[in-house]
Structure formats: structure tokens, C-alpha cells
C-alpha positions as CSV (number, residue, x, y, z in Angstrom):
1,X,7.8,-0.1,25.8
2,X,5.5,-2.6,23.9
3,X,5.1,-2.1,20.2
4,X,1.4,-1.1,20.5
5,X,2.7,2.0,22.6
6,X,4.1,3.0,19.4
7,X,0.9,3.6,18.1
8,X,0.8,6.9,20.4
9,X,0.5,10.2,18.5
10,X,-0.5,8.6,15.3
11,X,-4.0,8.2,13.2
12,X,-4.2,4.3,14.9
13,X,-3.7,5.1,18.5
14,X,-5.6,3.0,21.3
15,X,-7.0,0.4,19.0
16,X,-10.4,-1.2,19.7
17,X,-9.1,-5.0,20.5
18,X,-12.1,-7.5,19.3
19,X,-13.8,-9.2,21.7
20,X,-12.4,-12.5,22.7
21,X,-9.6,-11.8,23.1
22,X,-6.2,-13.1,20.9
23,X,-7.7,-14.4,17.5
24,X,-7.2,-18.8,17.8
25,X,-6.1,-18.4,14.3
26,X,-2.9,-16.0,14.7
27,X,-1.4,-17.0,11.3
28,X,-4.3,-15.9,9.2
29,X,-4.4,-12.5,11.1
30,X,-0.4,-12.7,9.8
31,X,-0.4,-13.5,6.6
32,X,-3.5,-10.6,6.6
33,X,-1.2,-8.1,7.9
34,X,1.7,-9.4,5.4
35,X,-1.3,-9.1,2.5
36,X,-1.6,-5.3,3.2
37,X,1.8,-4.3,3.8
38,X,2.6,-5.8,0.7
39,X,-0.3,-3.8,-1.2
40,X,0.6,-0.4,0.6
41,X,4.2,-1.0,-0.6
42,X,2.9,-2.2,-4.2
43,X,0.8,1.1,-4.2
44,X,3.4,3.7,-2.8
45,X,3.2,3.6,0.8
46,X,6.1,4.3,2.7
47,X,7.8,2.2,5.4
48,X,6.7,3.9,8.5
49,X,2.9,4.1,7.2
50,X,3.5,0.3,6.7
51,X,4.9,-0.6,9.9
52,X,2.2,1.3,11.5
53,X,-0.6,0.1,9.9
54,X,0.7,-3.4,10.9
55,X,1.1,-2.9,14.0
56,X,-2.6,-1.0,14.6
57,X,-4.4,-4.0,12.4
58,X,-2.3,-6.8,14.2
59,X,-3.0,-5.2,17.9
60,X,-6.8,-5.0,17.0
61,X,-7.1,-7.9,16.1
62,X,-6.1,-9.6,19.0
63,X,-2.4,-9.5,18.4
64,X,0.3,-8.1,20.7
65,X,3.8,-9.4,20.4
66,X,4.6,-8.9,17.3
67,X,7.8,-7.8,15.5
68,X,8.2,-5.9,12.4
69,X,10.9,-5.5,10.3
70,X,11.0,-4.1,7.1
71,X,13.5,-3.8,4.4
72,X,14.2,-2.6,0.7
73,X,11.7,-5.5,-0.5
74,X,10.3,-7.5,2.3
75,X,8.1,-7.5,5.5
76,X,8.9,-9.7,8.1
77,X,6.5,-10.1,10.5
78,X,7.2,-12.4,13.8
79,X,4.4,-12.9,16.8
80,X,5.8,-14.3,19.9
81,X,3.9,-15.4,22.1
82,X,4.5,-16.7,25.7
83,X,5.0,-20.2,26.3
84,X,3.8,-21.0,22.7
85,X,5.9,-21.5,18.9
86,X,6.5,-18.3,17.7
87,X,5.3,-17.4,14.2
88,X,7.4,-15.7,11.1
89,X,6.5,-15.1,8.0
90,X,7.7,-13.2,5.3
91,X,6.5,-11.4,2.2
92,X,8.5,-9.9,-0.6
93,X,7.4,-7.1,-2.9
94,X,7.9,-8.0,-5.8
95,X,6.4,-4.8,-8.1
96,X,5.4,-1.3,-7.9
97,X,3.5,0.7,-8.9
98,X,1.5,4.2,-8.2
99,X,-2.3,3.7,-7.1
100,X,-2.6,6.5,-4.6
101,X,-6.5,6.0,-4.7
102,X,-5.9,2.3,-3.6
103,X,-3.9,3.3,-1.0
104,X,-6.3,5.6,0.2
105,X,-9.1,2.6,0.3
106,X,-5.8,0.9,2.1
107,X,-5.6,3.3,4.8
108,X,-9.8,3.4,5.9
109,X,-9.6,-0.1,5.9
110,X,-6.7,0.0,8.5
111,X,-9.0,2.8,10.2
112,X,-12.1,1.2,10.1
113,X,-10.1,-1.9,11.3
114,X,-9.2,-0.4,14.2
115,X,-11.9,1.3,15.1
116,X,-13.1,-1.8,15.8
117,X,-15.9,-2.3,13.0
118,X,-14.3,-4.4,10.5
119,X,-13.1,-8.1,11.6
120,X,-10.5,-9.9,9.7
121,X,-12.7,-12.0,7.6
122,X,-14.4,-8.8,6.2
123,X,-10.9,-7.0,6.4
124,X,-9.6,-10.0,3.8
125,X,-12.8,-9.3,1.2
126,X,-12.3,-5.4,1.5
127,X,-8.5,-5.6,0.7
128,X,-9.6,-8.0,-2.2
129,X,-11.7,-5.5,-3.6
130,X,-9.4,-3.3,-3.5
131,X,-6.7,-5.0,-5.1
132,X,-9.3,-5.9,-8.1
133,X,-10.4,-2.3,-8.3
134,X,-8.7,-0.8,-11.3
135,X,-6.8,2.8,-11.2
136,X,-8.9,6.0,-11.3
137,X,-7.1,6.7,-14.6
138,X,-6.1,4.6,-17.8
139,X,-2.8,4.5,-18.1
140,X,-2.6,6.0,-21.9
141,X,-4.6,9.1,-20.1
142,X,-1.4,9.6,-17.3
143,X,0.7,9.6,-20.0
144,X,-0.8,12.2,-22.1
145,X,-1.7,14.2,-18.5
146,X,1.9,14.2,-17.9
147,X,2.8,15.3,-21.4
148,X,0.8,17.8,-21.2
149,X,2.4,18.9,-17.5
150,X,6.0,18.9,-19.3
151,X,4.5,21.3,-21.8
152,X,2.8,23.9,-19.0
153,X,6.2,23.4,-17.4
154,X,8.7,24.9,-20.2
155,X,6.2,27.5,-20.9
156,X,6.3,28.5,-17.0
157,X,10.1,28.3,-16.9
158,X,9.9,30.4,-19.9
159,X,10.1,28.2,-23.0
160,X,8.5,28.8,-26.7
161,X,5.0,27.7,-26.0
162,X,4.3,26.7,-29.4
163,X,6.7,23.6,-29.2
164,X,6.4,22.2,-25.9
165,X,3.2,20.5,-26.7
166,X,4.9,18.6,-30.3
167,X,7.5,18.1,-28.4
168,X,6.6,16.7,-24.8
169,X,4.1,14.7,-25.6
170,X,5.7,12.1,-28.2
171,X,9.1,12.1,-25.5
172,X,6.3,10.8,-22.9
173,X,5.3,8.3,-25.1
174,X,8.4,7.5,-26.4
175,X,10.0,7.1,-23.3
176,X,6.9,5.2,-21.6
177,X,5.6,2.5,-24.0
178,X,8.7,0.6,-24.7
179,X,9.2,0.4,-21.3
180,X,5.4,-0.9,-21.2
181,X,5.7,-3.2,-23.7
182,X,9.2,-4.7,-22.5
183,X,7.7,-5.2,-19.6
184,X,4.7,-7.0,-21.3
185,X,2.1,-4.2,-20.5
186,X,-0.4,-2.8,-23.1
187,X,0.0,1.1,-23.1
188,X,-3.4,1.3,-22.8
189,X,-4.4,-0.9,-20.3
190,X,-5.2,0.8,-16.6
């Protein structure tokens, strides 16, 4: 079964392949592919969304034999091609983070990808833009959100409803901007 049949039953099935047929430039179309995988993993994608988002992108563009293998904290991607040097590259992620409105943009690129409107040279702008997009929220905002979610929490499960809120939210930011600043973020950047 070829790795494109894969693709059957999901959001990327029969993608439209560009005409002219395999892309000349195969390794640009890779390290494309290895560019987004590592942003989806960055922004919380998990590893089958990856691998099939590769291998929908990869297949319209103009790439078939490719293998993808995925671990803890790398892509591997390897295009095989007959009678020609086989590609493999690799690409570690290296942080995380949650940016579920990026990986949103992520995903219609990958549809809009292969839907065969968007070719790789405008898929390479879009993904920059959406790397240099900042979160919806600032991050001193999803702290206090969250503090503010501990507190409706212990009143639900029954608590005194008059604490949780002294309470909750100076544990949030307790426990969240040393870990910021350790890690040399601002706890008010986004």
C-alpha cells in the first residue's frame, strides 16, 4: 500500500498534485514538510496529525516516496526515489509550547495546500507568518484565566468560595513565573 493511500478516510485524502509533476527541487519541499512538522509539534499537535499532514503536503506537492518516522523529539523524513540518491533529513523539536490558534492556521495551510491552491513558495511565507504571529492571549492573562478556573473549580467541588480566589491565584503565579523567569521568559510577554 503506498503511503499516500494512507491518506484515505482522513481531512487530506486525494490530494490535488501540482502540475508538472515531482517538484525539481525535492529538498526544499523536505525541509518545508520538516518546518511544519516541527511547528505542529512546537504548538501541540499530536504525532498522527503530524505524520498526516506530511504526508498530504509532501504528496501534493509532487512528492510520493517518502518515509516518515517520528519519535519523542524528531521527524525524520526520507524520499526515495527510483534510480536517484535518496534524501533524509531530520529535524528535532527542541520546545513546546501551547498555540492552539497557530495550529489551527497550521492545519488550513495543510488544507489549502492540498487542495491544490497554495504552492510551496507561498506555503513557506504562510507558515512564516504564522510562526511570527503572536498568541491570541498574553501570557500574564492565561495565568490569571487559569487562576481564576482553580477558584470556579473548588467552589464547584464544593469548597469555601470566599478563599479560592486569594488562594488560587497567587499559587498560579507562584508556581508559573519562576518557572518563566528560569527559563529566561518575561511573565508578561505573549
Amino acid at each position: 500500500m503506498s503511503i499516500v493511500d494512507r491518506l484515505a478516510g482522513s481531512p487530506y485524502a486525494n490530494p490535488i498534485i501540482h502540475v508538472g509533476g515531482v517538484d525539481a527541487s525535492a529538498r526544499k519541499t523536505i525541509d518545508f514538510a520538516l518546518h511544519m512538522a516541527e511547528t505542529m509539534f512546537r504548538y501541540g499537535a499530536g504525532a498522527l496529525e503530524v505524520e498526516t499532514s506530511i504526508i498530504a503536503v509532501t504528496a501534493a506537492l509532487g512528492l510520493k516516496n517518502i518515509e516518515v518516522d517520528i519519535t519523542n523529539q524528531s521527524v525524520a523524513l526520507n524520499y526515495a526515489p527510483k534510480d536517484q540518491t535518496p534524501i533524509t533529513l531530520l529535524r528535532v523539536v527542541r520546545s513546546w509550547t501551547n498555540n492552539y490558534a497557530g495550529l489551527a492556521q497550521v492545519h488550513q495551510l495543510v488544507t489549502d495546500i492540498v487542495a491544490g491552491g497554495v504552492g510551496r513558495s507561498e506555503a513557506v511565507n504562510r507558515l512564516d507568518d504564522i510562526i511570527r504571529s503572536s498568541k491570541p492571549f498574553p501570557r500574564w492573562m492565561v495565568t490569571m484565566a487559569f487562576g481564576v478556573f482553580s477558584a470556579v473549580f473548588v467552589g464547584v467541588l464544593g469548597g469555601d468560595l470566599a478563599l479560592p480566589p486569594w488562594l488560587s491565584s497567587p499559587t498560579c503565579l507562584s508556581i508559573s513565573w519562576p518557572g518563566n523567569w528560569a527559563s529566561g521568559a518575561r511573565p508578561t510577554s505573549s
